[in-house]
N, CA, C and O atoms as a GROMACS GRO file, in nm:
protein
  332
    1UNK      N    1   1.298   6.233  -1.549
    1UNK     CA    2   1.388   6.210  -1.437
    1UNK      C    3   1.434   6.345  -1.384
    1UNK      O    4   1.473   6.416  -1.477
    2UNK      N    5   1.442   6.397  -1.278
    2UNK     CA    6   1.518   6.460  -1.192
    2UNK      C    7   1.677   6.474  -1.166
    2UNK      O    8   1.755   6.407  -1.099
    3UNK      N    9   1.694   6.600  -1.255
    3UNK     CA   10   1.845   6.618  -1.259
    3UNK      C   11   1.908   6.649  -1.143
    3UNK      O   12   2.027   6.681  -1.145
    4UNK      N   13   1.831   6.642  -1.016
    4UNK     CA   14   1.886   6.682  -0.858
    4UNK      C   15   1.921   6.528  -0.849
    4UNK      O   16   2.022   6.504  -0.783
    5UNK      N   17   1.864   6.435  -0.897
    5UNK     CA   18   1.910   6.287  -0.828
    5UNK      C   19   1.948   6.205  -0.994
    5UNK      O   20   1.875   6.175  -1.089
    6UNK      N   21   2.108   6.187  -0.965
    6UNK     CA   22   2.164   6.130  -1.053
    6UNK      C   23   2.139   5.998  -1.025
    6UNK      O   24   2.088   5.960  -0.920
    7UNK      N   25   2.182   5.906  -1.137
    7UNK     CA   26   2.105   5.760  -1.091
    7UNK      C   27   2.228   5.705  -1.164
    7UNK      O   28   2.298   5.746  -1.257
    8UNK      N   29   2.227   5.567  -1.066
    8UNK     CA   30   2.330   5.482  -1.108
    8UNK      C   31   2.273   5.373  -1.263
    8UNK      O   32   2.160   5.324  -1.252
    9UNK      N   33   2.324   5.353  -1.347
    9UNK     CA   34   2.338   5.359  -1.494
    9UNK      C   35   2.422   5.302  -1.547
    9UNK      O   36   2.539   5.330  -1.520
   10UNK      N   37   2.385   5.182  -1.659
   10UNK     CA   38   2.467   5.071  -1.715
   10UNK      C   39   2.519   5.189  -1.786
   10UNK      O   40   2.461   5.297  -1.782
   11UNK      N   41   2.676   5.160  -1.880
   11UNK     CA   42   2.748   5.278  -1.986
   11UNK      C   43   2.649   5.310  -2.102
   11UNK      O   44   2.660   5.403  -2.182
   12UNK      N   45   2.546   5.212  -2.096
   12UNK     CA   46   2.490   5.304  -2.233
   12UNK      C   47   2.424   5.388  -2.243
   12UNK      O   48   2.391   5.464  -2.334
   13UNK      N   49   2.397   5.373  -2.123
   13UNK     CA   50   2.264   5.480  -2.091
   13UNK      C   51   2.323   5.596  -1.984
   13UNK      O   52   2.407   5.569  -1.899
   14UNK      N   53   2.257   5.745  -2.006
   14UNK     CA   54   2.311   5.843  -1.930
   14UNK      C   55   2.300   5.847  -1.801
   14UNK      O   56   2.190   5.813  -1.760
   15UNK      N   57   2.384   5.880  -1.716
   15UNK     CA   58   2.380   5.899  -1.564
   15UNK      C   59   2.322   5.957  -1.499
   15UNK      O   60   2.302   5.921  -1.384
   16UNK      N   61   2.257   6.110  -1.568
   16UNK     CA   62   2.203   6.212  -1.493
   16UNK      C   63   2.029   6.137  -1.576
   16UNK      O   64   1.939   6.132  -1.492
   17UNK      N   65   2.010   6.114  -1.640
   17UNK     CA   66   1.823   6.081  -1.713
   17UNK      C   67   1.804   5.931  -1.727
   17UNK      O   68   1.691   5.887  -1.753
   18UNK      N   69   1.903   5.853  -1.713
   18UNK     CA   70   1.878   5.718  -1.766
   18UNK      C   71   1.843   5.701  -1.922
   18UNK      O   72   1.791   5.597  -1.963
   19UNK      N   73   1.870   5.798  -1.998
   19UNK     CA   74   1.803   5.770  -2.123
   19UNK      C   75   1.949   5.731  -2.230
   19UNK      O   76   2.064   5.739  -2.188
   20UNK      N   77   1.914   5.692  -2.359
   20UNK     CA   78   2.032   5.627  -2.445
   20UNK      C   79   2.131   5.715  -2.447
   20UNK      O   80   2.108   5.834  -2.467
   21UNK      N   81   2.229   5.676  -2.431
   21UNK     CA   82   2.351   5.820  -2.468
   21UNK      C   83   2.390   5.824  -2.589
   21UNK      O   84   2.449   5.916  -2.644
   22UNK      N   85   2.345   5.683  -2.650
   22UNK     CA   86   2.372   5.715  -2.815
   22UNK      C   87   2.519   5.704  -2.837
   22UNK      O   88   2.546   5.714  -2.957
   23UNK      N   89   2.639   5.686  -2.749
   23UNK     CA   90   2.796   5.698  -2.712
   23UNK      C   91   2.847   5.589  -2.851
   23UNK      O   92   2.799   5.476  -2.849
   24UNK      N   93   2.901   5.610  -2.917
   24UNK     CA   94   2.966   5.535  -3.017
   24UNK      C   95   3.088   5.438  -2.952
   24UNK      O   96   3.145   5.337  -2.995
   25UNK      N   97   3.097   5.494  -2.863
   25UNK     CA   98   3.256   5.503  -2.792
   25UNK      C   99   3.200   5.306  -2.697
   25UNK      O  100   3.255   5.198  -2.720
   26UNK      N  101   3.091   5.329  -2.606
   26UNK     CA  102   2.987   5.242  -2.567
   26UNK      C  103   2.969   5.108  -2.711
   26UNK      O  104   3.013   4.993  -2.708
   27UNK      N  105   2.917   5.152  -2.785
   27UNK     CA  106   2.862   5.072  -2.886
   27UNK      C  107   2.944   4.959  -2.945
   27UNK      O  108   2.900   4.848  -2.974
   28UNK      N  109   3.102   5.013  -2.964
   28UNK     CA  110   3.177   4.924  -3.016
   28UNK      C  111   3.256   4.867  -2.944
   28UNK      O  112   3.362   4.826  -2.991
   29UNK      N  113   3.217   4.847  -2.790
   29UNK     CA  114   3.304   4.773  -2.675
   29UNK      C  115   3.461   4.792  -2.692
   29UNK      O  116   3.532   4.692  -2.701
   30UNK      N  117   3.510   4.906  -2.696
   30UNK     CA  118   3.659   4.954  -2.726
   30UNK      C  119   3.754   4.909  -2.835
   30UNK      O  120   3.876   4.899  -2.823
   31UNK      N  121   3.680   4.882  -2.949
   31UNK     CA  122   3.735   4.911  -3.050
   31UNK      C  123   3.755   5.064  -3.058
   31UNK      O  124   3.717   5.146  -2.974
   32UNK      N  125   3.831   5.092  -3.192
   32UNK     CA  126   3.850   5.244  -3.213
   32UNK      C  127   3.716   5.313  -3.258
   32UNK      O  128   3.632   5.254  -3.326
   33UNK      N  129   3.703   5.445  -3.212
   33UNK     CA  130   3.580   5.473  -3.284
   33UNK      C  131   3.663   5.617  -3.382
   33UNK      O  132   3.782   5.637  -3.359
   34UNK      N  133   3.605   5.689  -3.466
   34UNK     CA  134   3.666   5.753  -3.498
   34UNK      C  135   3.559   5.890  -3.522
   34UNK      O  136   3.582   5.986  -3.597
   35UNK      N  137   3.470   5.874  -3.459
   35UNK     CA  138   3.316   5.965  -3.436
   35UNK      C  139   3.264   5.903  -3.394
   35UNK      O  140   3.242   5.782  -3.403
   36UNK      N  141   3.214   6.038  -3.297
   36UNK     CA  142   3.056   6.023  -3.219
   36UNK      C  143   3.031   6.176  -3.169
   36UNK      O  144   3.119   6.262  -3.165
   37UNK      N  145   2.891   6.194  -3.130
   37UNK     CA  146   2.856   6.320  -3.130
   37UNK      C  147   2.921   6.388  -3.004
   37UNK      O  148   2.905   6.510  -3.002
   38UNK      N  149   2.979   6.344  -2.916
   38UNK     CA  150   3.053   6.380  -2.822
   38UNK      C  151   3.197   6.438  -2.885
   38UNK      O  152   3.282   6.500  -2.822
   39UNK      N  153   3.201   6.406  -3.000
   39UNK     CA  154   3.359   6.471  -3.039
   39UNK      C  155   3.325   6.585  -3.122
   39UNK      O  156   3.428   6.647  -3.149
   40UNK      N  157   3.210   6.643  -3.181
   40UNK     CA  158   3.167   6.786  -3.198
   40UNK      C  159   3.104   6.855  -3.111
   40UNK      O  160   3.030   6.936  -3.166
   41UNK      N  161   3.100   6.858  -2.966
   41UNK     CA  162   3.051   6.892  -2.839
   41UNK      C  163   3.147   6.940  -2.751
   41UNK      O  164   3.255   6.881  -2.749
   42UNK      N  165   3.125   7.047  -2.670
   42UNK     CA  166   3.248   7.096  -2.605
   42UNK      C  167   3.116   7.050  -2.464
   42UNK      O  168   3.011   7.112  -2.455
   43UNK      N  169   3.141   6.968  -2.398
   43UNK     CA  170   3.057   6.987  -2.263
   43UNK      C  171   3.090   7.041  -2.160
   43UNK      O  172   3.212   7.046  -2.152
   44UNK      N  173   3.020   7.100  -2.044
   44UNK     CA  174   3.044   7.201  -2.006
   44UNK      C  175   3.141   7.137  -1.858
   44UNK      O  176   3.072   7.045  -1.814
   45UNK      N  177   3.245   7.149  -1.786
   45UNK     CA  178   3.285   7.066  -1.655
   45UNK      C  179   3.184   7.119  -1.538
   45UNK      O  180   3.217   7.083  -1.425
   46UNK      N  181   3.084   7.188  -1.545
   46UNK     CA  182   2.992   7.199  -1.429
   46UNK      C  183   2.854   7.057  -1.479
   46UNK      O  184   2.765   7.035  -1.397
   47UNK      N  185   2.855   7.008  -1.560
   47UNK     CA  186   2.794   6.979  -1.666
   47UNK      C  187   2.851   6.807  -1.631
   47UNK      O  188   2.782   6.706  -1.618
   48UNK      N  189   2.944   6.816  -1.627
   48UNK     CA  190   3.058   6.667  -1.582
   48UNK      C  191   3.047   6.632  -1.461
   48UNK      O  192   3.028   6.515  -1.426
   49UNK      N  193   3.058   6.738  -1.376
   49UNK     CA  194   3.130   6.723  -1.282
   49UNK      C  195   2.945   6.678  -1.167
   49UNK      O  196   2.956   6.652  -1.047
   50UNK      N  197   2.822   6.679  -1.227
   50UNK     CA  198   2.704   6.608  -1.186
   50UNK      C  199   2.673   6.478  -1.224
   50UNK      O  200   2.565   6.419  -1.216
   51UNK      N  201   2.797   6.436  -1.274
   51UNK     CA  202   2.773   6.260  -1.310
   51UNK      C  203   2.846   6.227  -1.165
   51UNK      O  204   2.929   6.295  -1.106
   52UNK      N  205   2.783   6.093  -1.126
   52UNK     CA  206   2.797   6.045  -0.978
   52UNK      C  207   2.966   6.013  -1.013
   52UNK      O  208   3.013   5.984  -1.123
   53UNK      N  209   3.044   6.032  -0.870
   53UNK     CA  210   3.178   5.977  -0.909
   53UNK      C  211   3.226   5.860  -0.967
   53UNK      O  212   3.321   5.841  -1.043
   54UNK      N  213   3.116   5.762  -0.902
   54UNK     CA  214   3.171   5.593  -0.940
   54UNK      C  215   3.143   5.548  -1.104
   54UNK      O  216   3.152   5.441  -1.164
   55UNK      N  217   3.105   5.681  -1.142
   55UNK     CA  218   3.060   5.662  -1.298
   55UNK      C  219   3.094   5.766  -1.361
   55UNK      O  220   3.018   5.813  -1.446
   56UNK      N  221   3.220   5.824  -1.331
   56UNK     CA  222   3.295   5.926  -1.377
   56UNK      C  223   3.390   5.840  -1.510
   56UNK      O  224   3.427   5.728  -1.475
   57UNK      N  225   3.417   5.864  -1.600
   57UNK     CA  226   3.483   5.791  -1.734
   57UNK      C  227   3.414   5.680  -1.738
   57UNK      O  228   3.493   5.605  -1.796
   58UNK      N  229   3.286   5.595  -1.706
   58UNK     CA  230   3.229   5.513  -1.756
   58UNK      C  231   3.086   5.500  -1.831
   58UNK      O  232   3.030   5.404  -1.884
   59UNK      N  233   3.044   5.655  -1.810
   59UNK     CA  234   2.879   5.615  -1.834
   59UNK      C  235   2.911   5.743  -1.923
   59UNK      O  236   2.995   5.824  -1.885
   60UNK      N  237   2.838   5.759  -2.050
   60UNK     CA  238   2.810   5.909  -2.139
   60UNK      C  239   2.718   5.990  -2.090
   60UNK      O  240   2.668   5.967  -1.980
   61UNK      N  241   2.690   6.077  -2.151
   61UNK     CA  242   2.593   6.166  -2.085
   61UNK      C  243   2.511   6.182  -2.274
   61UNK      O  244   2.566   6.159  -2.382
   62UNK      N  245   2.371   6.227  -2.247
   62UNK     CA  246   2.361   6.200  -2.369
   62UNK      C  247   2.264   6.375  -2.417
   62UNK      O  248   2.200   6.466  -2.364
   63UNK      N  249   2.308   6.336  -2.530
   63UNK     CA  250   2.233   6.478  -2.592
   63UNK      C  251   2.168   6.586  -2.541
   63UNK      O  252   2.184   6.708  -2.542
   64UNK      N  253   2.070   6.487  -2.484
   64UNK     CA  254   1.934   6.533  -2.430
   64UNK      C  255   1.966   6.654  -2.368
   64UNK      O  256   1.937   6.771  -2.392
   65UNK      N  257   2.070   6.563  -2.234
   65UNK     CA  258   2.089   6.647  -2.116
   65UNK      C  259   2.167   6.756  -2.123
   65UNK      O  260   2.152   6.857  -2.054
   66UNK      N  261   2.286   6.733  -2.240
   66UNK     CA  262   2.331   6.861  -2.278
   66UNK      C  263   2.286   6.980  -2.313
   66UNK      O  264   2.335   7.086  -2.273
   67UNK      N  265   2.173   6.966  -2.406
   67UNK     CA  266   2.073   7.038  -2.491
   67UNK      C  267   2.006   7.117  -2.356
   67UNK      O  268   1.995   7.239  -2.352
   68UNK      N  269   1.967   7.036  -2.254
   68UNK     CA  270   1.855   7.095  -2.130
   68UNK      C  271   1.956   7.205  -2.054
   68UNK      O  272   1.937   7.327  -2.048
   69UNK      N  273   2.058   7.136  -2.002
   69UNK     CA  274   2.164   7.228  -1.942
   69UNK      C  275   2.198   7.338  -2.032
   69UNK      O  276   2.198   7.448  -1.978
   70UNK      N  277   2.232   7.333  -2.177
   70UNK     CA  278   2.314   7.477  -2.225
   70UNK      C  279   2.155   7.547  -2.173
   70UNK      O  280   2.139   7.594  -2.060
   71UNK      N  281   2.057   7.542  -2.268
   71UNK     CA  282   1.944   7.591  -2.226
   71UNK      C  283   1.890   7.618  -2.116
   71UNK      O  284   1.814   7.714  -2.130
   72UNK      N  285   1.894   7.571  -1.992
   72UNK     CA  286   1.891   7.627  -1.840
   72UNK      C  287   2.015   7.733  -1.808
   72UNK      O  288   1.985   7.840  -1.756
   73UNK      N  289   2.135   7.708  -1.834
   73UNK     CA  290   2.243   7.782  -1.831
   73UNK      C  291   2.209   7.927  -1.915
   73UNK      O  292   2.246   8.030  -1.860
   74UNK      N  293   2.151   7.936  -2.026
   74UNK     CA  294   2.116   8.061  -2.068
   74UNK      C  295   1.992   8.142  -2.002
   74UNK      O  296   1.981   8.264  -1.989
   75UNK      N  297   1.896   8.031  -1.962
   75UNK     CA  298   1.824   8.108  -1.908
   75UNK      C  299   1.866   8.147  -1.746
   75UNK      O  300   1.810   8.238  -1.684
   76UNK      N  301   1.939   8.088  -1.708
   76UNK     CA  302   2.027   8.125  -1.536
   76UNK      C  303   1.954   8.064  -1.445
   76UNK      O  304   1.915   8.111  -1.338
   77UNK      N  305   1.927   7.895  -1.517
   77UNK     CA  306   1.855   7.798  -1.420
   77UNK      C  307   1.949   7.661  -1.400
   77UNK      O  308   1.912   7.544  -1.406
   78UNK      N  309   2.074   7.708  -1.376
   78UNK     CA  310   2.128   7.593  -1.344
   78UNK      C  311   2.130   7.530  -1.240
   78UNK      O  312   2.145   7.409  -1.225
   79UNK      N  313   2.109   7.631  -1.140
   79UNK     CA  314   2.116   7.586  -0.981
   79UNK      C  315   2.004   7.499  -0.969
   79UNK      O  316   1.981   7.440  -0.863
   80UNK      N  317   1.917   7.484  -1.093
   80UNK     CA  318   1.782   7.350  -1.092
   80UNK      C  319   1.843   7.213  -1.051
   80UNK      O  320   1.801   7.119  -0.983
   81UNK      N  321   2.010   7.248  -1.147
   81UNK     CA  322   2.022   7.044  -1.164
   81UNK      C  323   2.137   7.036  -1.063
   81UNK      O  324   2.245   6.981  -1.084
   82UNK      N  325   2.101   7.092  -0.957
   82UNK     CA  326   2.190   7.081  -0.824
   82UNK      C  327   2.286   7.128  -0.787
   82UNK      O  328   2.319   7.234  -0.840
   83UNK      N  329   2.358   7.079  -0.699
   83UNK     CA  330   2.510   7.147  -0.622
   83UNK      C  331   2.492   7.220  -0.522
   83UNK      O  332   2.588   7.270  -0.463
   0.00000   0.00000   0.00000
């Protein structure tokens, strides 16, 4: 998928790839969670702020895309996944 075109996305799945977000938070329909890999993750707000608005606090973002972004961000290819 194309990180220039974010896609609209049930919560389990990520906003920017469509792929599993793996979200613990998702999994247990708002029970408490007390881990998930998002709570040893500092993500980045340029990083946030490419999830579509109407799915801003509803959809996770998942590993993947984190992993691709720090890694474009080091190499000084961020301007790939838009803005």
């Amino acid at each position: 998928m194309n990180p220039l075109e974010p896609i609209h996305t049930p919560p389990s799945s990520c906003p920017l790839c469509g792929g599993d977000a793996s979200c613990a938070v998702v999994a247990v329909n708002g029970a408490p969670v007390t881990d998930c890999w998002c709570f040893r993750v500092q993500i980045p707000r340029a990083l946030l702020e490419r999830i579509p608005p109407q799915q801003r606090g509803k959809s996770c973002l998942c590993s993947a895309c984190l992993t691709r972004f720090d890694a474009d961000l080091e190499r000084g290819e961020v301007d790939s996944w838009g803005r």
